[in-house]
VMD Tcl script that draws the C-alpha trace (Angstrom):
set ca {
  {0.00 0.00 0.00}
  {1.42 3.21 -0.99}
  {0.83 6.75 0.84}
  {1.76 9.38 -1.77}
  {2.88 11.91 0.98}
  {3.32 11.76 4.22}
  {2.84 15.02 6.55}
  {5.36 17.06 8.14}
  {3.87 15.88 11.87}
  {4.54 12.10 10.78}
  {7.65 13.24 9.69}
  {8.46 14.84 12.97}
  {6.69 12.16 15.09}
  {9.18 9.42 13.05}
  {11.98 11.93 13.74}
  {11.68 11.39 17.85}
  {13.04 7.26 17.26}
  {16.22 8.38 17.08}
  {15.80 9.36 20.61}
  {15.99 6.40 22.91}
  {12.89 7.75 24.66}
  {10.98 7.66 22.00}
  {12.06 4.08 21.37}
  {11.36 2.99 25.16}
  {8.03 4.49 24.90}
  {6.75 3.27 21.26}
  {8.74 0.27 21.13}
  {9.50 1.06 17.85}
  {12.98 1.63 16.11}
  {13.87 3.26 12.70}
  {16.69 1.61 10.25}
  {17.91 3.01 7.34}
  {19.08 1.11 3.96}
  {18.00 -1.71 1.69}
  {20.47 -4.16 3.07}
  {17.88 -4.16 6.77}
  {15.21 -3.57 4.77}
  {15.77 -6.98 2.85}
  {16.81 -8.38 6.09}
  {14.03 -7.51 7.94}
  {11.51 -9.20 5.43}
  {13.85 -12.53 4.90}
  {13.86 -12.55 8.99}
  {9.55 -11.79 9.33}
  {10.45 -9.05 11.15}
  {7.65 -6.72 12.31}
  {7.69 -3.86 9.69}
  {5.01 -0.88 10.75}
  {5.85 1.19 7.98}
  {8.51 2.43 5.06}
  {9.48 5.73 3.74}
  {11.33 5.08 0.38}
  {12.44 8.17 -2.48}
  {10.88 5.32 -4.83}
  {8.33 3.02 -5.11}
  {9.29 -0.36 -4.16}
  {7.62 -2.38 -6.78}
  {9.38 -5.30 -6.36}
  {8.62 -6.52 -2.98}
  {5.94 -7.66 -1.50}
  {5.20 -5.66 1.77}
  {2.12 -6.06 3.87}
  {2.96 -2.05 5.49}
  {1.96 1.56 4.11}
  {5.26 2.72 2.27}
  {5.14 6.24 2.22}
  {7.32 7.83 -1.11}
  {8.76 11.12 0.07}
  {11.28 13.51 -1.39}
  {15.12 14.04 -0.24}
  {14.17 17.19 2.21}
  {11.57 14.57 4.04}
  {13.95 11.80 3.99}
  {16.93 13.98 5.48}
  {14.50 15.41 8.45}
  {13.65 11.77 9.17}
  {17.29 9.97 8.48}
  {20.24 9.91 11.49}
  {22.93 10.45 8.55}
  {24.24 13.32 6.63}
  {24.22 11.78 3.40}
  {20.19 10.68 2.30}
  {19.78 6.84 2.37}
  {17.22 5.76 -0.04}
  {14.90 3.63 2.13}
  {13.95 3.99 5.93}
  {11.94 0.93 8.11}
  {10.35 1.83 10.82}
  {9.89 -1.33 12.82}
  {8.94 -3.10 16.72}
  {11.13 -4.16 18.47}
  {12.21 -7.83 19.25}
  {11.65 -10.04 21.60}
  {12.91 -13.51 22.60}
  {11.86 -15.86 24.96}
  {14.24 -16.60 27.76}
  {13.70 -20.45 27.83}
  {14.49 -21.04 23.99}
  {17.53 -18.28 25.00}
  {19.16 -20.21 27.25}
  {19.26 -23.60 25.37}
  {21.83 -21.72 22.90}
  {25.24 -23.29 23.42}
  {27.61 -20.14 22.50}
  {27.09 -17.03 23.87}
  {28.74 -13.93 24.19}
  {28.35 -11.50 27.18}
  {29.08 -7.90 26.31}
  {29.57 -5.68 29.68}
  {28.28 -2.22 29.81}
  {30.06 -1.29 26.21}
  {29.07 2.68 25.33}
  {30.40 2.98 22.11}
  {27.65 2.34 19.58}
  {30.12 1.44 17.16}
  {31.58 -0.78 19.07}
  {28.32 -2.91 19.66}
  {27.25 -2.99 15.93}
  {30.88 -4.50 15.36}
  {30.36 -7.25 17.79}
  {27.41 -7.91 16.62}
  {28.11 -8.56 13.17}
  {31.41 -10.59 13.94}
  {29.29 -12.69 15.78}
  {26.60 -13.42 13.18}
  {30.13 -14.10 10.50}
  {31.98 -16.31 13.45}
  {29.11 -18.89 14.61}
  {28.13 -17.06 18.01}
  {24.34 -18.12 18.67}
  {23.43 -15.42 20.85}
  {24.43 -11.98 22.76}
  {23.92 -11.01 26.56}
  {23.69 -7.18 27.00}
  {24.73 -6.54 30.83}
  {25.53 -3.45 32.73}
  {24.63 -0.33 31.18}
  {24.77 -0.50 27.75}
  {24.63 1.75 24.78}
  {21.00 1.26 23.00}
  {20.60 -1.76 21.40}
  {18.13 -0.20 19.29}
  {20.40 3.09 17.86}
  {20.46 4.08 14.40}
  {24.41 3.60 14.94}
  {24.56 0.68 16.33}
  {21.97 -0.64 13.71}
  {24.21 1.06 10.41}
  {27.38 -0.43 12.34}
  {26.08 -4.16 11.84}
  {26.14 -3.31 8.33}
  {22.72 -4.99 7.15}
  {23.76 -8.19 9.84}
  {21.04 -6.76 12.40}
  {18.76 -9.24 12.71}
  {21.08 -12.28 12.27}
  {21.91 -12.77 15.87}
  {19.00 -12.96 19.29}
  {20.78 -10.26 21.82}
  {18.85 -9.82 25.58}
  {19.57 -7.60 28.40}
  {20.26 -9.66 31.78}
  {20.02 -7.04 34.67}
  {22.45 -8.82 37.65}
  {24.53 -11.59 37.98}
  {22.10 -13.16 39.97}
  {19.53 -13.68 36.78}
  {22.83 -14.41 34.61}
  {23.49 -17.77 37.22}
  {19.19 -18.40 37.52}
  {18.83 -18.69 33.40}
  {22.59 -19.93 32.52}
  {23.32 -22.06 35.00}
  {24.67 -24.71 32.74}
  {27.18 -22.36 31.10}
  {30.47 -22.13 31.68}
  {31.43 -18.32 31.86}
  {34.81 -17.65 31.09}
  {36.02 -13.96 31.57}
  {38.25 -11.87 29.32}
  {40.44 -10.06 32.19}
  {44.01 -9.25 33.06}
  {42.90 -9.37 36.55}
  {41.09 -13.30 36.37}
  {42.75 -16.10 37.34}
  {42.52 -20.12 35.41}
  {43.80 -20.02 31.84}
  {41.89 -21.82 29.51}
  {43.04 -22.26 26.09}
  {41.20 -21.67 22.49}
  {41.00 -25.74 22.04}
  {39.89 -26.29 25.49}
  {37.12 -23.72 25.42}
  {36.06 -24.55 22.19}
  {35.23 -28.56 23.69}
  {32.86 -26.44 26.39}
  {29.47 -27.81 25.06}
  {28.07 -24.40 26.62}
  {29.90 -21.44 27.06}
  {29.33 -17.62 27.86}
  {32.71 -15.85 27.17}
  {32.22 -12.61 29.02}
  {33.83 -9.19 28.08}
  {34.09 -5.85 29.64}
  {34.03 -2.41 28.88}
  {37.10 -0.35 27.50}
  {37.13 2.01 30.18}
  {36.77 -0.48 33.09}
  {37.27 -4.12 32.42}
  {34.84 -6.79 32.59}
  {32.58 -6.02 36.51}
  {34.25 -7.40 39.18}
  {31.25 -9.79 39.73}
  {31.36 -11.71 36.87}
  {34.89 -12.04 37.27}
  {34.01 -13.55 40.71}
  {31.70 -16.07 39.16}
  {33.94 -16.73 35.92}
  {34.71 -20.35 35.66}
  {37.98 -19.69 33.30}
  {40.02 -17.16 31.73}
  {40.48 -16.43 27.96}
  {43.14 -14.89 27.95}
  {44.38 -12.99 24.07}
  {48.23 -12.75 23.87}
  {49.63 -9.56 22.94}
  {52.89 -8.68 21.76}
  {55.78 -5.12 21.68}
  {53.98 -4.35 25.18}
  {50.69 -3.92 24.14}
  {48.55 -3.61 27.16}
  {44.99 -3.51 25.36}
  {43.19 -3.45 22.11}
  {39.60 -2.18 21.18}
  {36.93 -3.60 22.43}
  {35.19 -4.83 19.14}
  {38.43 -5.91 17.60}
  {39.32 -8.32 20.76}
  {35.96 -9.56 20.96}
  {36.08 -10.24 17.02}
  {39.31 -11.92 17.10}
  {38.43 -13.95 20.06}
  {34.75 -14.76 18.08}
  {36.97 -15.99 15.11}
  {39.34 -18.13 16.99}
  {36.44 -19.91 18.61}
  {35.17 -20.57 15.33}
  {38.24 -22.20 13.26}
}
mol new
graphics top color blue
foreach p $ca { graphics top sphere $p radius 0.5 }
foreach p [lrange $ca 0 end-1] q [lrange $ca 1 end] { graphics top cylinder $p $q radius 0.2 }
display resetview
């Protein structure tokens, strides 16, 4: 169904989702290319509407798509440059008991950096990782950045939010957490993690290392070696490497 124009209140009302409030109150999100647009249909996702420069003849869409020109796309878009196609979508949800049967997990600690989480998330859709743990206070799942940083890998990957340690150890008791920290004691090596027939490898934030707490309940340590006294590496890029070790 096609809406010839849309007015400038929708415009400014679709505007507001790339304000997190917004998103927390509508539970809707906004993504912007054809790559999540053709995602988003091969994956069933919930699609409430679509504001396109052109008509979109050859898809089959059961939403309004509203054509607007480049001054409506640009008020509505979180980018400089125009993108050609814009989803506005709900949000996900995914039932804890079909979560927790996943064998290998991630666990991302309070990462900020939108970037950063986008990047994660898309090396684990390329390296095997079934699922992601957000923990801590964490950046938005549901930012435009950390949606264009997946680069059209989105919806590949089930991510949740666990709130405390205590709900990590209720729902993942049979996991084996291994930590990513300087500070954690128990080596364990690539091949011996990788015969773990569950496994949460946890990893903290830049700034302050994986929480003390899941450190305390960490069963191992994954330790990457680094070499000409290199203390530390970005976040995304250790998780990544780590992600694609586990995976050869």
């Amino acid at each position: 169904m096609y809406n010839v124009t849309a007015s400038k209140n929708k415009l400014k009302e679709i505007a507001k989702l790339q304000q997190k409030k917004y998103r927390e109150e509508t539970g809707l999100f906004i993504a912007e290319g054809f790559k999540i647009l053709y995602e988003a249909i091969e994956k069933n996702i919930n699609i409430v509407e679509i504001y396109s420069l052109n008509k979109l003849n050859d898809l089959k869409l059961n939403c309004p798509v509203f054509i607007i020109d480049e001054a409506g796309m640009k008020k509505i878009s979180s980018t400089e440059s125009v993108c050609e196609v814009l989803i506005v979508a709900k949000k996900q949800s995914y039932d804890i008991d079909k979560f927790k049967s996943l064998n290998k997990l991630i666990l991302i600690d309070s990462v900020s950096d939108a970037g950063n989480l986008g990047t994660i998330i898309r090396s684990a859709a390329a390296f095997g990782i079934e699922g992601i743990i957000l923990f801590g206070n964490c950046v938005d799942l549901y930012s435009p950045k950390v949606i264009r940083s997946t680069a059209g890998n989105f919806f590949k990957i089930p991510v949740i939010n666990i709130a405390s340690v205590d709900e990590l150890q209720k729902f993942f008791k049979n996991h084996k957490k291994i930590a990513t920290a300087l500070s954690a004691s128990g080596n364990i090596s690539f091949n011996e993690c990788k015969k773990l027939e569950k496994n949460i490898i946890m990893f903290g934030s830049e700034a302050r290392g994986l929480n003390n707490d899941l450190i305390k309940i960490s069963d191992k340590n994954l330790k990457l070696e680094m070499k000409n006294n290199v203390e530390s590496i970005n976040l995304a890029v250790c998780a990544s490497v780590i992600m694609y070790e586990m995976s050869l």
